[in-house]
Structures are given as C-alpha cells and as structure tokens.
BAZAMAR-314171 format. One line per field, with one value per residue (C-alpha): z, y, x; residue in one letter. Coordinates in nm, 3 decimals, always signed. Each point is the difference from the previous one (the first is absolute). Layout:
# BAZAMAR-314171
c3	c(Z/...)
c2	c(Y/...)
c1	c(X/...)
type	c(A/...)
# end
This chain:
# BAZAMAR-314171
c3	c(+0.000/-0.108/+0.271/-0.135/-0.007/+0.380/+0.086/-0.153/+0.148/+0.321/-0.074/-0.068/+0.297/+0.167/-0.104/+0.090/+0.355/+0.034/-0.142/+0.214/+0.281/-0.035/-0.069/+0.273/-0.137/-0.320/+0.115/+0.177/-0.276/-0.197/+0.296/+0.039/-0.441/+0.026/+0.305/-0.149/-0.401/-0.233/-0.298/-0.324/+0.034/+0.376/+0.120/+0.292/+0.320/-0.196/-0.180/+0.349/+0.174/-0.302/+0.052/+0.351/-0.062/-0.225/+0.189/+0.331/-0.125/-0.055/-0.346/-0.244/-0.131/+0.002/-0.238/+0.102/-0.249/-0.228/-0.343/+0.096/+0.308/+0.147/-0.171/+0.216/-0.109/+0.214/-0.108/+0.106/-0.144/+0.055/+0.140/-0.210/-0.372/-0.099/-0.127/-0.368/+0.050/-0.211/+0.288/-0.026/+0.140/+0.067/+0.078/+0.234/-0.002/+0.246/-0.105/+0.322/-0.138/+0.112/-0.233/+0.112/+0.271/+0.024/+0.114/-0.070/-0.254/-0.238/+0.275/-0.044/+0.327/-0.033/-0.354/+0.194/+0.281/-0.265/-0.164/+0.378/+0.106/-0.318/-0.060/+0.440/-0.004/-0.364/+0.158/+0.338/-0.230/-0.207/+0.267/+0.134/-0.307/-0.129/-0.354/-0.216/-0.353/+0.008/+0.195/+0.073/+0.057/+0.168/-0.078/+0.155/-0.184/+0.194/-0.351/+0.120/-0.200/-0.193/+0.044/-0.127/-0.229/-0.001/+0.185/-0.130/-0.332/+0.149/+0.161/-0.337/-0.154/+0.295/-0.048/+0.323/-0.168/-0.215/+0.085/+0.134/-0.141/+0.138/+0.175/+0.230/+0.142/+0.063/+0.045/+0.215/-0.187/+0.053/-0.101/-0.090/-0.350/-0.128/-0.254/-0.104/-0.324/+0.060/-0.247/-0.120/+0.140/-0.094/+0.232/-0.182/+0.121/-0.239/+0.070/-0.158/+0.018/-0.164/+0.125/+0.324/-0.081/+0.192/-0.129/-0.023/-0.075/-0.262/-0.045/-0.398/+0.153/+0.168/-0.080/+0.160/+0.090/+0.184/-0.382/-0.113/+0.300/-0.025/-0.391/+0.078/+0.203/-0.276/-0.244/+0.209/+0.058/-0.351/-0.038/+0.151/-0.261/-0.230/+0.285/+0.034/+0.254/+0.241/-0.017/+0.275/+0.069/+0.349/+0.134/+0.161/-0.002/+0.281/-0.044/-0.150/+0.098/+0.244/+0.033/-0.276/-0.039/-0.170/-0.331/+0.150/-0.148/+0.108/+0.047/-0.001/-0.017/+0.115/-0.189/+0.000/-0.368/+0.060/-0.243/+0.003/-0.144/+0.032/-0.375/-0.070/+0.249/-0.231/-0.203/+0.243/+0.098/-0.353/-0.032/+0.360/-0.106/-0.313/+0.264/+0.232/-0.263/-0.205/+0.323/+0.042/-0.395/+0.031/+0.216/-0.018/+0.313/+0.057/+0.101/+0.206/-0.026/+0.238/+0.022/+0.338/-0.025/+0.065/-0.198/+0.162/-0.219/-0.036/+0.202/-0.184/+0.108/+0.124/-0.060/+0.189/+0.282/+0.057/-0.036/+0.286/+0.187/-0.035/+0.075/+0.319/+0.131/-0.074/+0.251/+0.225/-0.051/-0.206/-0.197/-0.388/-0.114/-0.315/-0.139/-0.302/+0.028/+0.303/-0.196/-0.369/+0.038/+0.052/+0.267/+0.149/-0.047/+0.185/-0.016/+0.071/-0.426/-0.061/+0.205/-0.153/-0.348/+0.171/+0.248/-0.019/+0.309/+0.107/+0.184/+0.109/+0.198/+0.357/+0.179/+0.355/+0.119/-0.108/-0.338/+0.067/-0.321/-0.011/+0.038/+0.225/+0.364/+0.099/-0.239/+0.269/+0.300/-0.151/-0.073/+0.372/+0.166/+0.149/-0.249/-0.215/+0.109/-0.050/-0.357/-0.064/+0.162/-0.178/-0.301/+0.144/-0.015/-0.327/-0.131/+0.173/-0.126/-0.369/+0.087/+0.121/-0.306/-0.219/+0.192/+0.049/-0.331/-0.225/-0.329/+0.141/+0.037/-0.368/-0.118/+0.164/-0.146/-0.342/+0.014/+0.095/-0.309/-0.227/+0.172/+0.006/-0.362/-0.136/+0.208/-0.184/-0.329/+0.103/+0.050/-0.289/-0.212/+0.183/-0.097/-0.343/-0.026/+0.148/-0.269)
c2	c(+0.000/+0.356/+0.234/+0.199/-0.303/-0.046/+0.363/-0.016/-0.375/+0.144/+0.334/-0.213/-0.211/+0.348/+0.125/-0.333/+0.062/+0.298/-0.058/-0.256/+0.256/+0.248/-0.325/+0.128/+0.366/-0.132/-0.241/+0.324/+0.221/-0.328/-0.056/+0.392/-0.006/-0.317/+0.066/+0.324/-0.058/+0.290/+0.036/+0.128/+0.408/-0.001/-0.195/+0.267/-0.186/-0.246/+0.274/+0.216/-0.365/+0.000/+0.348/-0.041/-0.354/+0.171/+0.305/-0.157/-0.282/+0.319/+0.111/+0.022/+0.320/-0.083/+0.197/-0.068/+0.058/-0.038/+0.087/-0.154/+0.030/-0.346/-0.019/+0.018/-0.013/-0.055/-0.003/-0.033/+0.076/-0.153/+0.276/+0.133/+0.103/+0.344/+0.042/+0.005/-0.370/-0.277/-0.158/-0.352/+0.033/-0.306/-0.017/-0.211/+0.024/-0.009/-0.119/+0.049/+0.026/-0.196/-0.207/+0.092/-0.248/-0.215/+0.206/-0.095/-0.318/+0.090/+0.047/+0.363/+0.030/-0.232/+0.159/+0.299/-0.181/-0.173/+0.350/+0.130/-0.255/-0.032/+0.363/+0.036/-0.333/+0.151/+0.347/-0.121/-0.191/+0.250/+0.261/-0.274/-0.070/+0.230/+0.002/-0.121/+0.037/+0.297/+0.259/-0.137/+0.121/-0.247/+0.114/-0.138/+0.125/-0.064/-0.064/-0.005/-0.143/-0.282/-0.191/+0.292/+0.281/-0.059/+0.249/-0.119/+0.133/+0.320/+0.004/-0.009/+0.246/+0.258/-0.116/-0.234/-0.244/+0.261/-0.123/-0.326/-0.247/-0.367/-0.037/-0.295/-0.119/-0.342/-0.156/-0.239/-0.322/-0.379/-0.101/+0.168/+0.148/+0.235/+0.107/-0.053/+0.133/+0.303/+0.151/+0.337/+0.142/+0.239/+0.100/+0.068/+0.144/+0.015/+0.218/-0.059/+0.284/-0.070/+0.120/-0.094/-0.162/-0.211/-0.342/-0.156/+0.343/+0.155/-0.174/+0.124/+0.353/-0.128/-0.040/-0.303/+0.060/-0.383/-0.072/+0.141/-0.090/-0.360/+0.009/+0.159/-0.257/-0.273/+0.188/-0.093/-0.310/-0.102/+0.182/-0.264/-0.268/+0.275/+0.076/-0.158/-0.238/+0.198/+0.314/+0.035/+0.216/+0.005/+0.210/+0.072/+0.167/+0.251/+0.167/-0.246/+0.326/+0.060/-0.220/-0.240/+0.215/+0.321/-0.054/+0.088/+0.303/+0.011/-0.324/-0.033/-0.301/-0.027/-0.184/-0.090/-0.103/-0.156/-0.130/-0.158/+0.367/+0.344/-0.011/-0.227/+0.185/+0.270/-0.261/-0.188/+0.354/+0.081/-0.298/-0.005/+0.398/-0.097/-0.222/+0.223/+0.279/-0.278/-0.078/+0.359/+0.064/-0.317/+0.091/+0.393/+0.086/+0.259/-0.171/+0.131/-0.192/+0.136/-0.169/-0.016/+0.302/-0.246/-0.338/-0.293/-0.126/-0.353/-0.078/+0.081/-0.326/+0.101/-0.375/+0.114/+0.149/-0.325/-0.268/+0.221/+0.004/-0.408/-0.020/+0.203/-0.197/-0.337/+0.091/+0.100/-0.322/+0.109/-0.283/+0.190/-0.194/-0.177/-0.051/+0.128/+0.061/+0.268/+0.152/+0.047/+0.069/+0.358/+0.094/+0.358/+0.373/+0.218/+0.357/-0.073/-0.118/+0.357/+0.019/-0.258/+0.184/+0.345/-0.211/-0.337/-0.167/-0.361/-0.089/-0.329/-0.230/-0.161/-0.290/+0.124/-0.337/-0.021/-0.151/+0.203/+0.238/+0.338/+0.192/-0.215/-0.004/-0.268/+0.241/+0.258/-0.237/-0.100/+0.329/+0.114/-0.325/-0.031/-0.328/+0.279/+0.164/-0.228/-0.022/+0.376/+0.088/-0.229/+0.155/+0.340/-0.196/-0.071/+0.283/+0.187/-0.217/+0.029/+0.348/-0.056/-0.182/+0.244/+0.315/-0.174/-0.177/+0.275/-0.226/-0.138/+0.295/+0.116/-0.358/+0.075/+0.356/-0.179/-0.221/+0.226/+0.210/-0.242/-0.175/+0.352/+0.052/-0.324/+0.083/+0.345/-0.150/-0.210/+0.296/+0.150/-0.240/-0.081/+0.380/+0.016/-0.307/+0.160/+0.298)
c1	c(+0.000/+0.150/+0.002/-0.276/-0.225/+0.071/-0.077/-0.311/-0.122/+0.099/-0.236/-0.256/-0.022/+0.049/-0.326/-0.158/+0.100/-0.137/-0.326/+0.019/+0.093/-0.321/-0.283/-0.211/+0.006/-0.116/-0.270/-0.147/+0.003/-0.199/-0.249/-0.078/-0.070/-0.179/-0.251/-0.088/-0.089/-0.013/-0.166/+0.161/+0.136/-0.151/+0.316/+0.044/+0.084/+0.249/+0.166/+0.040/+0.163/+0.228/+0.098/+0.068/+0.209/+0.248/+0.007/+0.093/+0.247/+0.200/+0.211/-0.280/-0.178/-0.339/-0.243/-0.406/-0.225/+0.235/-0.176/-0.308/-0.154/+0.041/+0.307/+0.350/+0.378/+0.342/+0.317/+0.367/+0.315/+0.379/+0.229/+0.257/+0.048/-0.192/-0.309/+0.150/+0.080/-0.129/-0.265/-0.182/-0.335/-0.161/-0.396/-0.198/-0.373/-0.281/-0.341/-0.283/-0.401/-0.222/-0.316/-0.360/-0.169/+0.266/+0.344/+0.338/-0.091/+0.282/+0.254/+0.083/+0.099/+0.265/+0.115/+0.090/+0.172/+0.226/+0.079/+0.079/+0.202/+0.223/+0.042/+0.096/+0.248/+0.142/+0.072/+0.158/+0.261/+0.094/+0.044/+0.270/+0.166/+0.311/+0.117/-0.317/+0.024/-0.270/-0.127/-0.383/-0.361/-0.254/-0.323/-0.326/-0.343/-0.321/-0.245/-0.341/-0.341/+0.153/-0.325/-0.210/+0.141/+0.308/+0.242/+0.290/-0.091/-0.065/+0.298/+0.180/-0.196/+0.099/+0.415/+0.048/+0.199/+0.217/+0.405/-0.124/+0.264/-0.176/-0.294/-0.149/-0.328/-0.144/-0.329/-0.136/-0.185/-0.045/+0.372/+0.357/+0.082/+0.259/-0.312/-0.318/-0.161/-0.262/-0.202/-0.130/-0.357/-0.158/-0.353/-0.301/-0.360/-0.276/-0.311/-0.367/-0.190/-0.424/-0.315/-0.194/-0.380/-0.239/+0.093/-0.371/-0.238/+0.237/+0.344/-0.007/+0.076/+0.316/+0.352/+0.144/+0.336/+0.032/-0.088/+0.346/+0.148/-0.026/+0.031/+0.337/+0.083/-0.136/+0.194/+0.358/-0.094/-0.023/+0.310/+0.164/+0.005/+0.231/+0.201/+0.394/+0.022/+0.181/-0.204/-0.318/-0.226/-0.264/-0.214/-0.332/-0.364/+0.083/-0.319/-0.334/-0.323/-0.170/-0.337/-0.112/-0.359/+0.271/+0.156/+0.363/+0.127/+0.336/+0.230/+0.386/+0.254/+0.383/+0.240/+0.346/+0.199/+0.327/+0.219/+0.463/+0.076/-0.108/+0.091/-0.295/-0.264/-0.064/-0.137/-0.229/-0.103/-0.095/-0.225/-0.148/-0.071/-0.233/-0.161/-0.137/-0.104/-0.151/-0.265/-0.059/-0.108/-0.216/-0.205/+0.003/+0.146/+0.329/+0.339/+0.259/+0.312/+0.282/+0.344/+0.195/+0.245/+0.290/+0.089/+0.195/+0.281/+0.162/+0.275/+0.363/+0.233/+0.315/+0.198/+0.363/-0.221/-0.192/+0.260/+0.165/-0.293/-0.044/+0.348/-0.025/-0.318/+0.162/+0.283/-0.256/-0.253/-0.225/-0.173/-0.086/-0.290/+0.020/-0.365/-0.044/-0.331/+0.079/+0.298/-0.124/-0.435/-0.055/-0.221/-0.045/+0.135/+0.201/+0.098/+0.388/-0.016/-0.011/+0.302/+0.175/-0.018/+0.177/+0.275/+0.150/-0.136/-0.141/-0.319/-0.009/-0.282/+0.115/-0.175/-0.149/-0.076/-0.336/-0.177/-0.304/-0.032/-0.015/-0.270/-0.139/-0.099/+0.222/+0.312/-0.123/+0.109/+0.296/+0.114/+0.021/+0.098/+0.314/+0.126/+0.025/+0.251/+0.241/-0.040/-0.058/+0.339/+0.160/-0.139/+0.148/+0.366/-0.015/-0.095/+0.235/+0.286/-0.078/+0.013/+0.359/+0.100/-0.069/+0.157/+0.304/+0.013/-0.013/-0.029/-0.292/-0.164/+0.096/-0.149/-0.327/+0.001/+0.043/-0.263/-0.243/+0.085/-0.071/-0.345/-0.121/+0.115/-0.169/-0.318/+0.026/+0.015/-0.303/-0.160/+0.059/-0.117/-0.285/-0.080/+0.074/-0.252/-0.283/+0.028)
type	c(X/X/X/X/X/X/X/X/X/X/X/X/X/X/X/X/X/X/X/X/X/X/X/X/X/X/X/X/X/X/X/X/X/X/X/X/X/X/X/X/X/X/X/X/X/X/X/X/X/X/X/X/X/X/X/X/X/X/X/X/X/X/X/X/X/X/X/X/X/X/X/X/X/X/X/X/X/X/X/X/X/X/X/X/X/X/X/X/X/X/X/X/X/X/X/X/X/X/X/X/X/X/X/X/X/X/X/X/X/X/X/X/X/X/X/X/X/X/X/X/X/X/X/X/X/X/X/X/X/X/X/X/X/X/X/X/X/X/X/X/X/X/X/X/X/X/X/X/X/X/X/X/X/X/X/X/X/X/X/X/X/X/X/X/X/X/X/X/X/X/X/X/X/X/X/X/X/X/X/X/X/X/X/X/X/X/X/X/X/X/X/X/X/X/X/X/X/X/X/X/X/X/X/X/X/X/X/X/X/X/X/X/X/X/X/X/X/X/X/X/X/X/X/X/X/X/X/X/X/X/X/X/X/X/X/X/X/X/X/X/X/X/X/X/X/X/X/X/X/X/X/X/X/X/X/X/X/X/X/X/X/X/X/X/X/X/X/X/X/X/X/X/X/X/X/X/X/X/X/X/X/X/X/X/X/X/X/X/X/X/X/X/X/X/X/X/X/X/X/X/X/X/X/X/X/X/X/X/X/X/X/X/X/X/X/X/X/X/X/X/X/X/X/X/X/X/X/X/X/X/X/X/X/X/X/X/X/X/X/X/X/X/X/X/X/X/X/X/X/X/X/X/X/X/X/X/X/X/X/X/X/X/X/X/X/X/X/X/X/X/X/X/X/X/X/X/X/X/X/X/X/X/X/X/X/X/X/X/X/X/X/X/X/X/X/X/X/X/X/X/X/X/X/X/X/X/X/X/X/X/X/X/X/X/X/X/X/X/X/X/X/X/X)
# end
C-alpha cells in the first residue's frame, strides 16, 4: 500500500469513529423529525431542529430560510489558502416532509439524519487533517417538499447548488443499492367546468362536467394500449359533483405522467394533452389544464461515484442486492434527478431493517425504531468515505466530473431530438 493509500484508509475509519462518537446526537435529531411530521413547504419545526444541530455542534454558518422558507444551509470551510483558491465543495443533503395521515412512511427523517451525520463525521476529519490535496467546503442543504413540489428544483432555480462540485444523499428502502432507476413526472390537474341542472326535471339544460370528466379519464385509459411499456400514467377523480339530483357543473382530475427520460415526457404529455381537451369538446364543457410549475427529471448515473460507494459499504458490511428485478424496473420520482443533471452526485437506497414498503404504516414504524439506526449510520460512513476518496484522489474526482459531462450531454441530445420530432 502507497503511503497515500494508508492516509486515506486511516481517514476513513476516522470518520467512522466519529459518527460513531455523536450516534445519540443523531438519533435525537431523527426522533424530534419523526414524532413531529411536516407536510411539504410547512417543514417548520424540523427545519428550526436542523438549524439548531448545526449551529450548536459548532464551526458551521448556518443560513435558515435559506431561499425558501423551510429551507436551511451550513457550511464549513478548511483553514488556510485565500479566498482566490481553487475550493472542492462537497454537498450532503437533508430530506424531512412528512406524507398526509400516515407521517414519516418514506423515512425522511432518517434521509436527513444520514446527510447530518456524514456531512458532521466529514468535517471533524478534515479539520484534523494537514496537507490535503485541496482547500475544501462541506456544504449541508436542508431541501424541503421532495414528496410534494419539489424544493429541490426550486432550490436550483434560486442558485443553491452554484460551485457545488459532488453532491450526496441517500434513501431509505427495503434493501441496499448504489442506484436505482427513477423516472420523469410531470403533475397534471384537469378542470371541467358545464352547467348545473336538476338531473330528472330538466337534465337537457345541463352541462355534465362528470360527463367529460370520466370521458377524460376513458380517453387515458385507452391510451394505454399505444403507450411504451415503460411509460405510466395514474390519477384520480378528485372532485365527482355534488349530489346525484345536479348535473355537476364543475369536476376536476389529478394526474401524474411519468416516463425513463424527461426527453420522452414531452411526448407522453403531448398525447395525455389531446386527451383531456378531447373530453371537454365532447361533451361541451370548458377545460382547464394546468401543469405543476416544476418537473421531476430522471436520475443522471454517476458510474465512478457508485462503484465507490459499493466499495465503501462492502468494507463496512453492506450486503448490495442483486435482483434484477429491484435494480433495473423503474419505480418512483424524486426531485434530487434535477440535481443530478446540474452536479455529479449519487443517491443510493439503504436497508433499515425492515421489508415493510414505503409509504406504508408499518415504513412509518420502521422509520423511527431504533434497529434503524444502525443501518442509517452506517449509511452516514459510507457516504462520508466516498466523499474522502474523491477529495483526496483528485483523478477521481476529475473522472466523476467527466462522466457527468457526457450523461448530461447524451440526455441533451435526447432532448433535442425528441424536439425536433414533435415539430
């Protein structure tokens, strides 16, 4: 071993200890998210705990609100160099809303505890360590509404991850993988708008909006048998009328069209959009179609950033699953694909000692018992030393840059032509 490869094993089972160190800190700030669950931009009380964790572990400049109201940011910088020299900044993200009625069933609490605990054991290395390679920023962003909204996207839109260089997160699921395919969504609500009658005296001088309504929904279904395998789209009546004796005059539906690659959304989009006018000239009511403001992208893989990761959870006992059922079928969407196409960065699934599935009561439960912790930390470690590897390995780091030029490039292209066929 070369003595730069013993410098940086010994870094890394540095940071293990003290993650290891500040467990019980970390369990708190979990418990406190997860026995108080927040909805989507009304994240208050966890983004105020994360604000006081980083401000009282000392070193960090904490920003709260940080470009969004339940948004927060903390960052710390090695000493030494001036503020004209080249800096690494590597990110660690905190997810923390909550799903309606059932709480923390996607384990959001624990997503931020990961981000925490990596970004704290990272930091109280480095601040020990003379003579790395480059002068280094850890920065930890608090990203609220990933379930609804998306405020990672806003973040980007309002510059939070301008000069990020790498950027981490991971996700709690039934089993361990360096990735997992996610696919674009894009959030649609359709409104019917007719003309109230009584439906048995004079339902000739109605309008029926549940008419277009459920046409529209007829209209995707059918849709279906022209659609590519891996494209879906789901949704729901959200509004039927108001008593069965009233032709309902207004109605409105919610759907959701995902497909592998924003490139091939626009497409699904155009063809879901014929759809729901389609209903509404059928049956002679006005349609409102309005788009969520904000668009989930695919995932962009990141190949060196993920063997690292599997490389770093081996030596730590993590078990990768194999099944290729888990590792190549899409299944949701998540904000953090929009990040992936601005930073290179990884966002990998972790075990919590549970096979209860998400969303789920039972993924509640899980989520804020104790066996989790284990697993979570661990998480934290491994994170924290693929972050290592690349600050001190400064080819790796140029590798990753590489490959995120030319996945973003390709997906680009994709795009492109996607365009040019819709013309």
């Amino acid at each position: 071993m070369s003595e730069g490869t013993d410098v940086l094993v010994g870094l890394k089972k540095r940071v293990g200890c003290c993650i290891d160190e500040a467990k019980e800190n970390f369990q708190s700030l979990s418990e406190d998210i997860w026995s108080c669950p927040e909805l989507a931009y009304e994240e208050r009380k966890a983004h105020n705990r994360l604000v006081a964790f980083f401000t009282q572990e000392g070193g960090w400049k904490v920003d709260s609100h940080f470009k969004l109201e339940t948004a927060f940011r903390a960052t710390w910088r090695t000493e030494g160099g001036s503020q004209q020299d080249d800096v690494v900044t590597v990110g660690f993200l905190c997810e923390y809303d909550a799903l309606p009625g059932i709480g923390h069933a996607c384990g959001h609490n624990l997503i931020a505890e990961v981000g925490a605990a990596a970004a704290v054991g990272l930091k109280k290395v480095l601040e020990n360590t003379n003579n790395l390679p480059v002068q280094v920023q850890v920065t930890v962003l608090g990203t609220p509404a990933e379930e609804d909204g998306g405020g990672k996207i806003d973040l980007i839109l309002e510059g939070a991850f301008d000069n990020m260089d790498v950027v981490f997160m991971a996700h709690p699921l039934q089993d361990d993988a360096p990735y997992l395919p996610h696919v674009a969504v894009q959030d649609v609500t359709i409104k019917y708008r007719g003309k109230a009658s009584h439906a048995s005296a004079y339902p000739w001088e109605g309008v029926n909006a549940l008419d277009a309504a459920v046409l529209c929904y007829n209209n995707l279904s059918t849709l279906r048998q022209q659609m590519k395998p891996d494209w879906r789209v789901h949704g729901i009546i959200t509004h039927g009328g108001e008593k069965p004796n009233v032709i309902p005059a207004y109605t409105q539906l919610e759907y959701y069209l995902r497909t592998p690659s924003r490139s091939e959304l626009s497409v699904l989009k155009a063809k879901a959009d014929v759809c729901f006018r389609a209903a509404a000239m059928a049956t002679g009511c006005e349609v409102e179609v309005q788009y969520a403001k904000n668009v989930f992208d695919n995932l962009l893989r990141n190949p060196t950033l993920e063997d690292l990761y599997e490389k770093n959870g081996r030596a730590l006992g993590i078990e990768f699953t194999t099944d290729e059922d888990v590792l190549t079928k899409a299944s949701g969407s998540t904000d953090f694909g929009n990040v992936s196409f601005v930073v290179p960065g990884i966002h990998p699934y972790f075990y919590i000692g549970s096979k209860a599935l998400n969303h789920t009561e039972e993924y509640t439960v899980a989520s804020g018992d104790e066996k989790a912790q284990f697993f979570t930390l661990r998480t934290a470690k491994a994170l924290a030393m693929t972050a290592l590897d690349v600050l001190l390995r400064p080819e790796l780091l140029q590798r990753v840059k590489q490959e995120f030029t030319e996945s973003k490039l390709k997906e680009d292209k994709k795009l492109a032509g996607e365009s040019e066929n819709n013309c």
